[in-house]
C-alpha positions, 0 to 999 in steps of 0.5 A: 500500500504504498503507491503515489497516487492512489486510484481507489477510495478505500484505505488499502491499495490494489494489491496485497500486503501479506503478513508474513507468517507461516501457513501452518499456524493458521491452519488450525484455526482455519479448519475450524472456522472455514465451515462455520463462516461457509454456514453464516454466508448462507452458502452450501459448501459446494457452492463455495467450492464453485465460487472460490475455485479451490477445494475445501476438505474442512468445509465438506466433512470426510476427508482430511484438512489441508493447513492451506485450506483457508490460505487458499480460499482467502487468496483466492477472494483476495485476487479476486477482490472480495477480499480488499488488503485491509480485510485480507491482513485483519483476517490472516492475522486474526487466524494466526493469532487466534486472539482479539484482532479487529474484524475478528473477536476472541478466539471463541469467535474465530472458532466458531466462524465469526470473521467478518472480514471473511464472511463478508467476502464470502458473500461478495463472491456468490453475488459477484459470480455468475450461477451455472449457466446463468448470466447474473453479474456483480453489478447490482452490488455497485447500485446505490440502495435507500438503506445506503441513503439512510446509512449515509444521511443525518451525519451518517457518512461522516461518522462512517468516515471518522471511524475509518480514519481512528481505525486506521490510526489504531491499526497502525500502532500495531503492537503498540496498542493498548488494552484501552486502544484494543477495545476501542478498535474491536469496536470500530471495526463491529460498526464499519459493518459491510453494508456501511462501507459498501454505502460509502465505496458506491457513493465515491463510485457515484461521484465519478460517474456523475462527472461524466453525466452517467448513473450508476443504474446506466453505468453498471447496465452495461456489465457484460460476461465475455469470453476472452482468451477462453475464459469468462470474466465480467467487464463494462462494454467499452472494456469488452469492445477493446478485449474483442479486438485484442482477440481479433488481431492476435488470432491465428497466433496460437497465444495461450488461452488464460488461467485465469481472469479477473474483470469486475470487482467489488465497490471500491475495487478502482478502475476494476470496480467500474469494470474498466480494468482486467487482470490475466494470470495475477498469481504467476504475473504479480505486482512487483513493488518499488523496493524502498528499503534496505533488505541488508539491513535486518530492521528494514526487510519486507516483502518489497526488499527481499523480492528485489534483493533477489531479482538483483542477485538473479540479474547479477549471476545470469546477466552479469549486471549489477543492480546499477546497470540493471535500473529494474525500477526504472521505466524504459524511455520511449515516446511511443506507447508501444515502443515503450510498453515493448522496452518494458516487457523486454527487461521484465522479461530478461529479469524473470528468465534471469530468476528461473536459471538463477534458481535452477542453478541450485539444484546439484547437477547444475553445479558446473553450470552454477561454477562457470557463472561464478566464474564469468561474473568475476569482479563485477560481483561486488562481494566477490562470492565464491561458489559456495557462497552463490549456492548458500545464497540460492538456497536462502533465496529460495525458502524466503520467496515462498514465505513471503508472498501470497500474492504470487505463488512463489512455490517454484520460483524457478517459473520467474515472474512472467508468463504473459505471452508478448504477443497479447501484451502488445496486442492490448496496448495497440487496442489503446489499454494502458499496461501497468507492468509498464510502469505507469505507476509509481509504486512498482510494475503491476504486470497482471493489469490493463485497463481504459486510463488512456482511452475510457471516459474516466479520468479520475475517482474519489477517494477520502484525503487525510483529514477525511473529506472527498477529493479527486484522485486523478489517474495517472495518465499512462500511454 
């Protein structure tokens, strides 16, 4: 969460930030709060399997629990945005800790089933996800209603608002908290219930839209279930119409179909939220943010430092580049949206090749592979590490990655980082889609995500400022 510019109202930001801490510990907790929270999102446990697309041993009775259960439904929703960062963070530490935790309760909660955090997202999954055969859309949900109008009059959205602002406050001390302040945060996380911030991420959707003379009534009519790269996924038509003619141009070519898709999503949910913005293959095409921290220094490590701190190694052994040459973080200059987004794909491309040998060299019959790298960087390697030492240090590298990140799986990380056929990103910039592994953000390269900043009618969203009151949230301009 820590881009320049936001382009979402709520308090997290598009992608995740993983506690880290093991799966195990949750699993226990998970297995038996699974079942119960299934039950109170009035969901038969198939039809959660359906809707989530993972299976659930705890949840269906006979066979046995897996520890990744819940870590994998939460993933799953989280990609898929039923999940915002802020819901997902409260509910794996709720899990983990079994104890009281905001969106959570005491641990006899979290036994029984009462996540709000999960739940809720539970049921944003079922209204968001088409039946069998039907075409029901995630729209409705993005409908202003007349309990969101008596939710937010008579001062309501006011004090929904100074709420979220002491929660974020309070959840920011951390550890920090007091027993006072651990009261008080329980209690504010019970009245932002889903339907008061549901209230209030519609009303910052309304404000865009009225920008531009549209209803939410018009505006999510317009919601349609395609096909693309033989997948379903939900999207406005302005959207569907650019995806037609990215398929259009790249047929014939024999570009992979999609794994997997995400379209429309919850209020709240940005460009994504308008259904103005598609991911492809979020969970083996991650957003890679800036690293801003020093990851040799132990008290500055975090995800964002370690996943460069190993790009920057990679790099270095297969490519012979140091971290100063490489600029990962650097956009690629170029006038032209295509010469640019090319140049772009071109460097995370050679720095995700770069990490699947650099992991590769690890395994113990690639060790004369792994002496002639070491051999060839020579002195450009500024701790001169012998062999050995390389070897220890793709060890290490190796068991951090999976710890680390739930927003990729990093469970082989010899895959790299990129699998998005060159093929289709080119088509879709060339459709007039920004892409943001071109970096058009400042925040990093979030390679999954295209969307219509550059070509649709909305330019920019609201969102709360610091000092709680609505303001614009220009998008930053991309091709």
């Amino acid at each position: 969460m820590e881009r320049e510019k936001s382009d979402r109202p709520d308090a997290a930001q598009n992608q995740p930030n993983p506690v880290r801490v093991q799966r195990d510990p949750i699993a226990e907790a998970g297995n038996h709060a699974i079942a119960g929270m299934i039950a109170r999102a009035e969901m038969s446990p198939e039809e959660a399997k359906r809707i989530l697309g993972v299976r659930l041993h705890a949840a269906i009775g006979g066979g046995s629990s897996r520890s990744d259960d819940v870590v994998l439904a939460m993933n799953s929703m989280h990609v898929k945005w039923f999940l915002t960062n802020e819901q997902y963070d409260r509910t794996y530490r709720a899990l983990a800790a079994q104890n009281l935790d905001p969106g959570s309760g005491s641990s006899q909660t979290v036994k029984n089933g009462q996540i709000p955090d999960f739940v809720d997202g539970l049921a944003r999954a079922r209204a968001a996800t088409p039946a069998p055969g039907g075409e029901k859309t995630g729209a409705p949900n993005h409908i202003p209603t007349a309990n969101d109008a008596e939710l937010l009059g008579n001062g309501g959205e006011a004090e929904i608002i100074k709420a979220r602002t002491r929660r974020a406050e309070l959840t920011a001390l951390g550890t920090k908290r007091t027993k006072e302040q651990e009261d008080e945060l329980f209690q504010l996380s019970a009245f932002l219930t889903p339907d008061r911030n549901n209230a209030l991420l519609r009303s910052a959707e309304a404000r865009a839209l009225a920008d531009i003379n549209v209803t939410p009534e018009e505006w999510f009519a317009e919601i349609v279930t395609i096909t693309f790269l033989g997948k379903p996924v939900q999207v406005h038509k302005i959207l569907a119409e650019k995806l037609a003619a990215v398929e259009q141009s790249i047929a014939g070519q024999q570009v992979p179909v999609a794994r997997e898709l995400s379209g429309l999503r919850p209020p709240g949910s940005g460009l994504h939220g308008l259904g103005l913005a598609i991911d492809v293959n979020a969970s083996t095409n991650p957003y890679i943010f800036n690293a801003t921290s020093n990851e040799a220094d132990p008290k500055q490590q975090n995800e964002k430092s370690i996943v460069r701190g190993i790009i920057d190694r990679a790099v270095l052994l297969i490519e012979q580049k140091t971290a100063d040459v490489e600029k990962f973080q650097e956009r690629p200059a170029g006038d032209g949206a295509h010469e640019r987004a090319e140049a772009s794909y071109d460097k995370l491309d050679e720095a995700s090749d770069a990490m699947q040998e650099y992991f590769a060299l690890g395994a113990k019959e690639r060790r004369a592979d792994l002496e002639e790298k070491v051999a060839a960087l020579g002195g450009t390697d500024p701790k001169k590490r012998t062999v050995d030492q390389w070897a220890k240090a793709i060890a290490d590298d190796r068991k951090k990655l999976p710890a680390i990140s739930a927003s990729k799986d990093w469970a082989k990380p010899e895959q790299g980082f990129l699998d998005l056929d060159k093929r289709l990103v080119m088509a879709m910039v060339d459709a007039g889609l920004t892409w943001l592994g071109d970096d058009t953000i400042g925040g990093g390269r979030d390679i999954m995500h295209f969307d219509t900043r550059a070509a649709g009618p909305i330019k920019h969203l609201y969102g709360l400022s610091s000092n709680g009151t609505w303001e614009k949230k220009g998008l930053t301009k991309g091709h």
